[in-house]
C-alpha positions as CSV (number, residue, x, y, z in Angstrom):
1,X,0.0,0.0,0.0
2,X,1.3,3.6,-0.3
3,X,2.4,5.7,1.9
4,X,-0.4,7.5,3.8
5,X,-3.0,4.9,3.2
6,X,-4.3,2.8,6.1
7,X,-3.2,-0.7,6.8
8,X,-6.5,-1.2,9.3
9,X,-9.5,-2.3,6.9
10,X,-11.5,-2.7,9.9
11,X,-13.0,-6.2,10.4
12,X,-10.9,-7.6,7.9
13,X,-7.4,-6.0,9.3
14,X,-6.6,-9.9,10.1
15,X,-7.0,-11.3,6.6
16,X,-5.9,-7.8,4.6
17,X,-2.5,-6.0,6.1
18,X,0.4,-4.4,4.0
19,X,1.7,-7.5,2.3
20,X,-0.7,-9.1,-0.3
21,X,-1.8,-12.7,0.5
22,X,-3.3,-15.4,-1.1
23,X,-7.3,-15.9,-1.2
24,X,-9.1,-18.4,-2.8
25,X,-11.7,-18.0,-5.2
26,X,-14.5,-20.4,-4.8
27,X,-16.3,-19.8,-8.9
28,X,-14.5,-23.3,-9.8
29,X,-15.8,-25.5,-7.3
30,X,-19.2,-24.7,-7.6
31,X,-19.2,-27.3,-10.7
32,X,-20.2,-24.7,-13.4
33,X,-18.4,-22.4,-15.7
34,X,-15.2,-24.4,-15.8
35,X,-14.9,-27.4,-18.0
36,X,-16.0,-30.8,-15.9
37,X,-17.3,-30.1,-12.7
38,X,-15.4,-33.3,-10.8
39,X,-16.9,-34.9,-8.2
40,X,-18.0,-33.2,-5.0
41,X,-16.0,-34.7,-2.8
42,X,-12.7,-33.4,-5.0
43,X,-14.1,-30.2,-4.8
44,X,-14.5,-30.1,-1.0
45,X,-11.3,-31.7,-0.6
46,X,-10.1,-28.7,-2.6
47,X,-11.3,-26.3,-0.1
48,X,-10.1,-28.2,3.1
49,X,-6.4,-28.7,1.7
50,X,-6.8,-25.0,1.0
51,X,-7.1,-24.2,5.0
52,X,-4.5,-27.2,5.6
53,X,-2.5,-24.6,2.9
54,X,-3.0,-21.8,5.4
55,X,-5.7,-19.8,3.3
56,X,-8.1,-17.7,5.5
57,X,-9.9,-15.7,2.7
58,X,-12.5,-17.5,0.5
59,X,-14.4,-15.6,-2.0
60,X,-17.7,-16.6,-3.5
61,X,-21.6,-15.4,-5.1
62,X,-24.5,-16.9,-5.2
63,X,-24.2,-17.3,-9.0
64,X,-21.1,-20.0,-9.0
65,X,-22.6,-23.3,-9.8
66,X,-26.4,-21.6,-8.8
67,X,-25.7,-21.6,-4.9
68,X,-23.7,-24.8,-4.5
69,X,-20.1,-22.8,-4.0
70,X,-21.8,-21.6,-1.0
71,X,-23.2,-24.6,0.2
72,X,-19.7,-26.4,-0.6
73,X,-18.1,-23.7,1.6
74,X,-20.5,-23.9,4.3
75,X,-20.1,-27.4,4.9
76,X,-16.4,-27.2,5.1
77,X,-15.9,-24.2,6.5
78,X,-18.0,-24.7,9.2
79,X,-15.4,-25.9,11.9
80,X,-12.9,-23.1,11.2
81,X,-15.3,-20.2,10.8
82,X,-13.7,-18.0,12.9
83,X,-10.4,-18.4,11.7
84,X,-11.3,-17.8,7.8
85,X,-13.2,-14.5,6.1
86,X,-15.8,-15.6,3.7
87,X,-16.8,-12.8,0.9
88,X,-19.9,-13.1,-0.9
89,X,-22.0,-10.7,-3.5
90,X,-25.0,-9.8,-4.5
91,X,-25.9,-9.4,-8.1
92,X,-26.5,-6.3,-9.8
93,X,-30.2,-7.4,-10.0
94,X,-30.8,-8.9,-7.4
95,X,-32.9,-7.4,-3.9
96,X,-30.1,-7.4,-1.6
97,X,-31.4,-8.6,1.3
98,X,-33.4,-11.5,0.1
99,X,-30.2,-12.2,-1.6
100,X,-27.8,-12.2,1.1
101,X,-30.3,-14.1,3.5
102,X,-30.4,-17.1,1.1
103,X,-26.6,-16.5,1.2
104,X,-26.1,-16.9,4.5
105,X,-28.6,-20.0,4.9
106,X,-26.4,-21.3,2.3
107,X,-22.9,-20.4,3.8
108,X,-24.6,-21.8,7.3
109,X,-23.2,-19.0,9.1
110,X,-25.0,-15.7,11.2
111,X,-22.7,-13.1,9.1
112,X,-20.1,-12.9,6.0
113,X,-17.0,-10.8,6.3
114,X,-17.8,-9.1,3.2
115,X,-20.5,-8.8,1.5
116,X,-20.0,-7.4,-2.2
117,X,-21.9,-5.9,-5.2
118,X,-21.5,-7.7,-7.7
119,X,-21.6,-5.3,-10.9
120,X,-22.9,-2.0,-11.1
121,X,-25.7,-1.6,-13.6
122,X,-29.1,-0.2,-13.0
123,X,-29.9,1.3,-9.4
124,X,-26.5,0.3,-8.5
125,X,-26.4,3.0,-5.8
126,X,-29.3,2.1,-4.2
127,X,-28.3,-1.4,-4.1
128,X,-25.2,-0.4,-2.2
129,X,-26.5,1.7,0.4
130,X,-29.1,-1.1,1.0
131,X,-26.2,-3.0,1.3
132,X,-24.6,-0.5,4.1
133,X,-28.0,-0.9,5.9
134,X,-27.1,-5.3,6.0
135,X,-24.0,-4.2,7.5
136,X,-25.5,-2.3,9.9
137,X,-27.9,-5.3,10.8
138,X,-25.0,-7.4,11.5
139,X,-25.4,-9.5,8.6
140,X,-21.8,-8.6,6.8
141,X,-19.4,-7.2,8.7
142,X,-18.1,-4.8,5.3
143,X,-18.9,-4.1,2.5
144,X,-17.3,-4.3,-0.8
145,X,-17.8,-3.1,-4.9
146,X,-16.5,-5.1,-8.0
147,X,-16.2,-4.3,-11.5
148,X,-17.1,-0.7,-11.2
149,X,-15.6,2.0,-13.6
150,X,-13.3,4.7,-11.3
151,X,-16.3,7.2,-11.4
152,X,-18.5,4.6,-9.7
153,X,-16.0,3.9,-7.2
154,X,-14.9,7.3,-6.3
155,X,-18.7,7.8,-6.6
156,X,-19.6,4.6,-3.9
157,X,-17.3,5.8,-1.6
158,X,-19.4,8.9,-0.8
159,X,-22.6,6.4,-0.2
160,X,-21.3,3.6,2.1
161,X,-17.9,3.0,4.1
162,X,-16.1,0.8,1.4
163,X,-13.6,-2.0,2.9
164,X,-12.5,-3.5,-0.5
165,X,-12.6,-3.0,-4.3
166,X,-12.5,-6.1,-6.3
167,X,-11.6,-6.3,-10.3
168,X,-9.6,-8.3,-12.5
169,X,-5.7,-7.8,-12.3
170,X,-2.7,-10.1,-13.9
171,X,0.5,-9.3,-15.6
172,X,-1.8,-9.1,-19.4
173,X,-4.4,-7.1,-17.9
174,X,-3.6,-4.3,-16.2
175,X,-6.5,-1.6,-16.7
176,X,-6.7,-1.4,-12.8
177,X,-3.7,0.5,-12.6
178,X,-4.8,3.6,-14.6
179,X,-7.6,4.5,-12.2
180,X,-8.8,1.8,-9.4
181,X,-5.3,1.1,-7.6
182,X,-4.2,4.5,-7.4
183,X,-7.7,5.2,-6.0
184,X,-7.9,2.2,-3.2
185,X,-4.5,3.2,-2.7
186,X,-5.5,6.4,-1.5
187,X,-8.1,6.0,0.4
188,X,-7.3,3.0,1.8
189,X,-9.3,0.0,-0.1
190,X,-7.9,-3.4,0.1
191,X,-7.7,-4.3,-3.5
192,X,-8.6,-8.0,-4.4
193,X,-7.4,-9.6,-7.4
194,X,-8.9,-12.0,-9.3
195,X,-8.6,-13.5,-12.6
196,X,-4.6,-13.3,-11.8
197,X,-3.8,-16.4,-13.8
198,X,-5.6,-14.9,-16.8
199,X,-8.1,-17.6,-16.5
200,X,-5.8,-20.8,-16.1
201,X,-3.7,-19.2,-19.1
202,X,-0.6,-18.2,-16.9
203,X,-0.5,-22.1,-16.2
204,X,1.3,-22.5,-19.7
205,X,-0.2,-25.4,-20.4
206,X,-1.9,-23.9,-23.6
207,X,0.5,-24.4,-26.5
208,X,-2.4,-23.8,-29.1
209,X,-5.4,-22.3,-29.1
210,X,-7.8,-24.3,-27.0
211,X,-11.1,-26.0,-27.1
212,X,-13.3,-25.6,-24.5
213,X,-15.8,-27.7,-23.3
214,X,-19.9,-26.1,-24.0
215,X,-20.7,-24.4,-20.9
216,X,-17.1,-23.3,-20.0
217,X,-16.9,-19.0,-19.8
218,X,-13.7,-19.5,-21.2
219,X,-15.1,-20.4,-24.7
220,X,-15.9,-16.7,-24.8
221,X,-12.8,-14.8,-23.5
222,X,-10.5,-13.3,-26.1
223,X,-7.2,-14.4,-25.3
224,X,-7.9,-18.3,-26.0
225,X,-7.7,-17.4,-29.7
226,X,-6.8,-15.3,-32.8
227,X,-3.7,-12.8,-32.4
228,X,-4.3,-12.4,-29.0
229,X,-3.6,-15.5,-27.9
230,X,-0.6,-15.5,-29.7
231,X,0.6,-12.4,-28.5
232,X,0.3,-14.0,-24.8
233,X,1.9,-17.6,-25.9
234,X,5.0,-15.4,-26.8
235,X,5.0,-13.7,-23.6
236,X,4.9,-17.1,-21.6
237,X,7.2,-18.4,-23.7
238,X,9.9,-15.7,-22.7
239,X,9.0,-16.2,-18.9
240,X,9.9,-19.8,-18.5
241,X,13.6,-18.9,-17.9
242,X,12.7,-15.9,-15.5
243,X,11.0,-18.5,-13.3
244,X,13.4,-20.9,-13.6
245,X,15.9,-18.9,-12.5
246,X,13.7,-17.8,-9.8
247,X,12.9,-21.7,-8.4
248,X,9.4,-21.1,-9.1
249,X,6.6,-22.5,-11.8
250,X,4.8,-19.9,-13.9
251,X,1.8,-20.4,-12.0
252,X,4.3,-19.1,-9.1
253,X,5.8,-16.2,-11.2
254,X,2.6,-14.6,-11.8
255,X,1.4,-14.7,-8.6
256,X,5.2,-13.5,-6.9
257,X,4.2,-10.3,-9.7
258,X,1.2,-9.7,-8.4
259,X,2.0,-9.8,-5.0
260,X,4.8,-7.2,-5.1
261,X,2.2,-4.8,-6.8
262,X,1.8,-1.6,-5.3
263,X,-1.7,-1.7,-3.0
264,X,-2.5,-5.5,-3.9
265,X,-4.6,-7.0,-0.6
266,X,-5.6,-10.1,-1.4
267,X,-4.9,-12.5,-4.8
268,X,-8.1,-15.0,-5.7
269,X,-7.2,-18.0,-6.9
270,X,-9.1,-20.8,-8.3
271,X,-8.9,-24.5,-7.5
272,X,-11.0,-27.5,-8.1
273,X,-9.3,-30.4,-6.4
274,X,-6.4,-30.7,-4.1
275,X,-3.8,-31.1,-6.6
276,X,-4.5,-27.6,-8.4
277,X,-4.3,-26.1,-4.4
278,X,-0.6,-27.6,-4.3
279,X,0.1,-26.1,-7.4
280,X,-1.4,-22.6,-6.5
281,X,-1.1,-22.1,-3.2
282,X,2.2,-22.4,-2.0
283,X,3.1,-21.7,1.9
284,X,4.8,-18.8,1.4
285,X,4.0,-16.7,-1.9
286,X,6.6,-14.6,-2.3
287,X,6.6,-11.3,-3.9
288,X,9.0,-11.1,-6.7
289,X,12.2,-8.3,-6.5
290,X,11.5,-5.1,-8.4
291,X,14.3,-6.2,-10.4
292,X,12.4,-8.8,-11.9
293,X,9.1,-7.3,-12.0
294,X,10.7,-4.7,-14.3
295,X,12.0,-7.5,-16.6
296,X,8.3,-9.0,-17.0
297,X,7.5,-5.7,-17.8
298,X,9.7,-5.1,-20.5
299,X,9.0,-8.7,-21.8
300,X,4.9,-7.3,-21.6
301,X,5.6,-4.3,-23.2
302,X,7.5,-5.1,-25.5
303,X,5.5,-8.1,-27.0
304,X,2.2,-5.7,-26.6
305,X,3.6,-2.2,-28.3
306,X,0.5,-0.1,-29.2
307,X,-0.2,0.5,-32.8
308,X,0.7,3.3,-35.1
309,X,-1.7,4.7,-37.4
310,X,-0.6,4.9,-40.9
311,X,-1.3,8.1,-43.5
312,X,-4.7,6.5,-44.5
313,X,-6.0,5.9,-40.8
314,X,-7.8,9.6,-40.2
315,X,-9.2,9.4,-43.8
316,X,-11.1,6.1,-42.9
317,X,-12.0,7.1,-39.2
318,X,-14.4,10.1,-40.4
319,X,-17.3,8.1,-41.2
320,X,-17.1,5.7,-38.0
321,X,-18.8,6.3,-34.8
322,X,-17.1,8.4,-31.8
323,X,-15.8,5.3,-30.2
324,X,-13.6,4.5,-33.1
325,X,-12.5,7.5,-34.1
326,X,-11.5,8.2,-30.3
327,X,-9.2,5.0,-30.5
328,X,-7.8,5.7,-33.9
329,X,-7.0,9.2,-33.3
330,X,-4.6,8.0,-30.5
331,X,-2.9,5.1,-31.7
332,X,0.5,6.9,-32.0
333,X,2.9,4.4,-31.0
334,X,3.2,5.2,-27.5
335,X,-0.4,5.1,-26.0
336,X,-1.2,2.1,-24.0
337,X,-4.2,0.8,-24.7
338,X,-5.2,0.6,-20.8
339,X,-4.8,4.4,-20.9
340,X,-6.8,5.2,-24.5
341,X,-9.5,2.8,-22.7
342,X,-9.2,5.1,-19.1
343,X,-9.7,8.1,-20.8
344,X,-12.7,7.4,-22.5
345,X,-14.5,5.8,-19.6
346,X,-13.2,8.8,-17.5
347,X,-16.1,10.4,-20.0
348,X,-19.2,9.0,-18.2
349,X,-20.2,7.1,-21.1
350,X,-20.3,3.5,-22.0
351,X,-17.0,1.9,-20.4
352,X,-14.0,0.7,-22.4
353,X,-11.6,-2.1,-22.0
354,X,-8.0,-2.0,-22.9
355,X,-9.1,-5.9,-24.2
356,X,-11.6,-3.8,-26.5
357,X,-9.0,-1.3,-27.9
358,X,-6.9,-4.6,-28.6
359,X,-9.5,-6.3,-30.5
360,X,-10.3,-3.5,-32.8
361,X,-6.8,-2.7,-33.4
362,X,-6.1,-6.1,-34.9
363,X,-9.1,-5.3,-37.1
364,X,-6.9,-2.0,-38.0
365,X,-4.3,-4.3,-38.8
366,X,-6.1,-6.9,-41.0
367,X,-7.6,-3.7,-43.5
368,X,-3.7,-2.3,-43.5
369,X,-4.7,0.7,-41.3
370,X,-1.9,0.7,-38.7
371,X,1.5,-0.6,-38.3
């Protein structure tokens, strides 16, 4: 965390301090979403070996495998309750205290340590001050925002008394740390991670494009195909001999980089069976020295080096919408695409993605409109 910025987050000072810690992330083992569900009893064992591991922070919703990530968690959990923080959401639709009571009847537990909204759409801020009220009640003991744009954070924090911030943040995707971090930095947000292994990508076990199973999210996310993946493959490629000269796998490189990140809290981390917990969560998950970090860095960068418009790039951007011709007008060779993406959603509009910027630049590329 940076200086000034305070190191208490209240109820959760014992699972949150200065250094970043592991947390597991409980989507997986709630059977749906991820390729073959396994068998319940791998999927409990996967939590239990994750508390044998030393993880106290478990992070769920009621929408991972329709409820049964919270009943898995429940059942487990329930002899070391008070030595592990469970975080939960509601859904951006959902009325939050119906939602939460299910929850908790679920979880089998009086309280959660955080309870979280889950998106922000429609009435959003209601939602979240209804959720302040649940805290008051004694149901949650904080409360907690994910996948907001910086306006609705710096927005939420005037309507409720914000303990964490929650978005997706790994060394390929890293539109957190235009606006969000330096903002939970600030005002003293823990910041939890998740998605850190760019959903199972950062394993390096992908050598071509992959073929997910129907029902798996992954069948959907960018990065498993086209240039895209390609891009990444190179990336890992040129990691293997930084972690092998740091003793660790690449599973543990990308964690160690996330870890030494400024104002990082908590990294969630998927498992479905014991095995994957051994592989993830190792006893002591050491950040990585700044000298290294800057060498993944310059691998990153260098492998991802925004665009450059060519001559013929303003002629065609006059008849395309504002979006377009927003993006186009800054691809200059030294823009990050995380920062053309910022700035427009600094706008109040629709929100942009530096994943968005990336995918319509290799469309650029493909009609011979940018270098």
């Amino acid at each position: 965390m940076c200086e000034g910025a305070r190191t208490d987050v209240g109820p959760l000072s014992r699972f949150a301090g200065v250094e970043a810690r592991l947390g597991f992330g409980a989507w997986a083992v709630g059977g749906t979403g991820w390729g073959a569900a396994g068998a319940e009893g791998e999927r409990a064992a996967a939590i239990r070996h994750a508390v044998e591991r030393g993880v106290s922070f478990f992070d769920t919703a009621p929408t991972y495998g329709a409820g049964e990530s919270e009943r898995l968690l429940g059942r487990v959990l329930k002899a070391d309750r008070e030595r592990v923080a469970i975080a939960t959401k509601v859904g951006p639709r959902d009325e939050p205290r119906g939602s939460l009571e299910a929850s908790l009847r679920r979880l089998d537990t009086d309280y959660v340590d955080i309870v979280q909204l889950h998106e922000t759409l429609e009435r959003w801020e209601w939602q979240l001050e209804k959720l302040h009220a649940l805290q008051l009640a004694g149901k949650a003991l904080a409360v907690g925002l994910c996948n907001a744009t910086h306006g609705q954070l710096e927005r939420a924090l005037t309507l409720a008394p914000l303990a964490t911030y929650q978005a997706p943040y790994s060394l390929f995707d890293r539109d957190v740390e235009e606006r969000d971090l330096p903002l939970c930095r600030a005002r003293g947000l823990a910041f939890l991670a998740y998605r850190p292994l760019a959903a199972g990508l950062l394993t390096g076990k992908y050598e071509a494009p992959p073929q997910f199973a129907d029902g798996d999210h992954r069948q959907r996310i960018y990065w498993f195909k086209g240039k895209e993946f390609e891009r990444r493959r190179r990336v890992i490629e040129r990691l293997r001999p930084i972690a092998q000269r740091e003793g660790r796998s690449l599973i543990g490189l990308a964690l160690g980089w996330l870890c030494a990140r400024p104002g990082v809290s908590i990294v969630l981390v998927g498992a479905k069976n014991a095995a994957q917990v051994d592989e993830t969560f190792v006893p002591d998950p050491r950040p990585l020295t700044p000298d290294t970090c800057r060498a993944i860095d310059a691998i990153v960068a260098d492998v991802f080096r925004p665009a450059t418009g060519t001559p013929q790039l303003g002629d065609a951007a006059r008849t395309w919408g504002e979006r377009e011709r927003f993006i186009a007008a800054r691809l200059d060779g030294t823009t990050r695409y995380e920062a053309i993406a910022a700035e427009w959603t600094d706008r109040g509009d629709q929100p942009m993605s530096a994943a968005q910027v990336k995918v319509f630049v290799d469309q650029l590329v493909e009609q011979g409109l940018v270098d």
